[in-house]
VOGU-3710 file (C-alpha; in Angstrom, 3 decimals, decimal comma):
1> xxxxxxxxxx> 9,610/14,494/-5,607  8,950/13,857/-9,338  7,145/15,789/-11,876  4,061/13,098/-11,693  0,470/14,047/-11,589  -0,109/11,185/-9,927  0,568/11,794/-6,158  1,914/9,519/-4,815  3,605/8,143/-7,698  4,005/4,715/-8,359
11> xxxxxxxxxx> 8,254/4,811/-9,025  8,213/6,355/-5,427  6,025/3,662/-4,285  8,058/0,919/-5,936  10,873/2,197/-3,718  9,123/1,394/-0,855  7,585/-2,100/-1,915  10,567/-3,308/-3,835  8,401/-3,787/-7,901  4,676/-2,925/-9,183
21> xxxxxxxxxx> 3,531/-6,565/-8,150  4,692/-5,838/-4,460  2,465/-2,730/-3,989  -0,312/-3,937/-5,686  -0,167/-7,061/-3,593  0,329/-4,575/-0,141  -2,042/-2,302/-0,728  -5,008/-4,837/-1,789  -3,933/-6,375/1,276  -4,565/-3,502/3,368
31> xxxxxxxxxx> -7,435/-1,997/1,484  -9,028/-5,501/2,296  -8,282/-5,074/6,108  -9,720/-1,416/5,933  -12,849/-2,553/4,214  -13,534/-5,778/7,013  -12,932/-3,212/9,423  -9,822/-2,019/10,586  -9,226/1,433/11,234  -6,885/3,983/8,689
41> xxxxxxxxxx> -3,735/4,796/10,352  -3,934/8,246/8,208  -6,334/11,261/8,462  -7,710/11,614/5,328  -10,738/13,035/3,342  -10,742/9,950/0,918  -13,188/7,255/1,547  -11,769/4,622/-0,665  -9,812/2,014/0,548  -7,477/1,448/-1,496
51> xxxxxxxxxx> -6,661/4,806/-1,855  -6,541/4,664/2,002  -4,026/2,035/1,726  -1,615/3,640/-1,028  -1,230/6,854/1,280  -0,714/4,649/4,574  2,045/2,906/2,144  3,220/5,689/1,070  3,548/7,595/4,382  5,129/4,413/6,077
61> xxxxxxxxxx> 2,391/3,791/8,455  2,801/-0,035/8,574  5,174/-2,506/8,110  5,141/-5,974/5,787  6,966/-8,449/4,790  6,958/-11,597/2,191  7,432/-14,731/3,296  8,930/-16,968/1,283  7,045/-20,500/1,261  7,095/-24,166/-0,815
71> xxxx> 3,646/-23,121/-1,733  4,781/-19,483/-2,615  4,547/-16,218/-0,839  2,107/-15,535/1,387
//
């Protein structure tokens, strides 16, 4: 664990998600599926979504993957 005030951190997040782009792509992702109504896979106080989905990321609860496409990644 880092000296960060910011918990969880966004180098130990990069770790997980591979750059900055990655886990902002994830996490909107998942935030998205929260808010249209799928349920947190984390007990939490927080409300927010995205906040949701950067502890779920950051506590491993689900798995992704890019796929690499001629139109980009999806």
């Amino acid at each position: 664990m880092n000296n960060s005030m910011i918990n969880p951190s966004v180098v130990d997040l990069v770790k997980k998600a591979g750059d900055r782009y990655s886990v902002v792509v994830i996490t909107a992702k998942r935030a998205r599926q929260i808010i249209s109504g799928s349920r947190p896979l984390i007990d939490s106080d927080v409300t927010k979504p995205l906040t949701i989905a950067i502890n779920e990321l950051d506590q491993d609860q689900f798995k992704f993957e890019f796929e690499d496409t001629e139109e980009g990644i999806k």
